[in-house]
N, C-alpha and C positions, 0 to 999 in steps of 0.2 A: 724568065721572070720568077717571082717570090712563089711558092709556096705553101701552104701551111697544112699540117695536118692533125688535130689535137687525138689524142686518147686518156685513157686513164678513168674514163667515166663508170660509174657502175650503181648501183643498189647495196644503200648503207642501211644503219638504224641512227636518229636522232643521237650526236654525240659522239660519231665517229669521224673520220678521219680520211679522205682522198687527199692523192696527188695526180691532178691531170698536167697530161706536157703538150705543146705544140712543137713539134718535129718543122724546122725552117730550110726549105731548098731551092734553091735556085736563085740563090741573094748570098749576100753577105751579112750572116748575122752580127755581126759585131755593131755596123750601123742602123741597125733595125730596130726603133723601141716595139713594144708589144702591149696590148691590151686583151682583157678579156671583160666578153660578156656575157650575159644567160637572157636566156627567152623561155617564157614558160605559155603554154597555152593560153589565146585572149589576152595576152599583154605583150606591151613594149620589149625591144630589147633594151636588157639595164648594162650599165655600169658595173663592172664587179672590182676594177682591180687596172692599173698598168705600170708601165716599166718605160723609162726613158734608156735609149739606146744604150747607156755610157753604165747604167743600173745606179747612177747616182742620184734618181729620181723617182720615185713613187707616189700613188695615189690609190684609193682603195674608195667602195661605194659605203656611204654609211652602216648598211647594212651588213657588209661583210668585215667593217676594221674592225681590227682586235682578233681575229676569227680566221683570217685568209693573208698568207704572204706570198709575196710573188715576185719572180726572180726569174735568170734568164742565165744561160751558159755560152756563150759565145765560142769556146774551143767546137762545144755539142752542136754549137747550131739549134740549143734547145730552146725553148720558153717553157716556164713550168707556173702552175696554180697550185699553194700546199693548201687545203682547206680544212677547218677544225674545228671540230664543236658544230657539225653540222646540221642543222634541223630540217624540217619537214618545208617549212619554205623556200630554201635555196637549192628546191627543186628543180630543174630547168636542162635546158640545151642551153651546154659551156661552149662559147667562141672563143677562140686565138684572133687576134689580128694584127697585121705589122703596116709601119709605114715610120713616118719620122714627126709623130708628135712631141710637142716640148710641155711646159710645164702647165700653161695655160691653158691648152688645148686634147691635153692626154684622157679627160674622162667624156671626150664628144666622139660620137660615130664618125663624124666629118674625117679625124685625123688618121684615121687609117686606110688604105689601099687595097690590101691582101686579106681576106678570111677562110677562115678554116669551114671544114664541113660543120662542125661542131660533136660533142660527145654528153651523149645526155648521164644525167646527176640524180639521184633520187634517193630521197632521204624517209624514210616512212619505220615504223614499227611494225 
């Protein structure tokens, strides 16, 4: 079975710059869209960002378009999150998630299967 393991997470300042990846095993990632989400303490998990399998499909959470692109390597078996221009609020525990959502359903928890541990993000001065 799938599964996921993100990294890339770390301790920025307001304005910089991560790439976290989710590492995909045990599937085929070529048919696997991906999502990601954050949870930060006392709140919901959000919407950040996903990828329809084929990468001919994208969606991002208002909060992060303009700011976060997200892309997927299927030779790698990767999923990756570039995030930019980051502030103090897109603080959180970053999830990977795979399964076969389409365009309708790619920014709901429902469409995914597979989650990663998560890799926490923090953005502070």
């Amino acid at each position: 079975q799938v599964q996921l393991v993100e990294s890339g997470g770390g301790s920025v300042q307001p304005g910089d710059s991560l790439k976290l990846s989710c590492a995909i095993s045990g599937g085929a990632a070529s048919r696997l869209g991906m999502g990601w989400f954050r949870q930060s303490p006392g709140k919901e998990r959000e919407f950040v960002a996903a990828i329809h399998w084929s990468g001919g499909s994208t969606a991002y959470g208002d909060s992060v378009k303009g700011r976060f692109t997200v892309s997927k390597s299927n030779m790698k078996n990767m999923g990756y999150l570039e995030m930019n221009n980051l502030k103090p609020e897109d603080t959180a525990l970053y999830y990977c998630a795979t399964g076969s959502p389409i365009a309708s359903n790619m920014r709901t928890l429902a469409a995914y299967v597979t989650w990663g541990q998560g890799t926490q993000v923090t953005v502070s001065s």
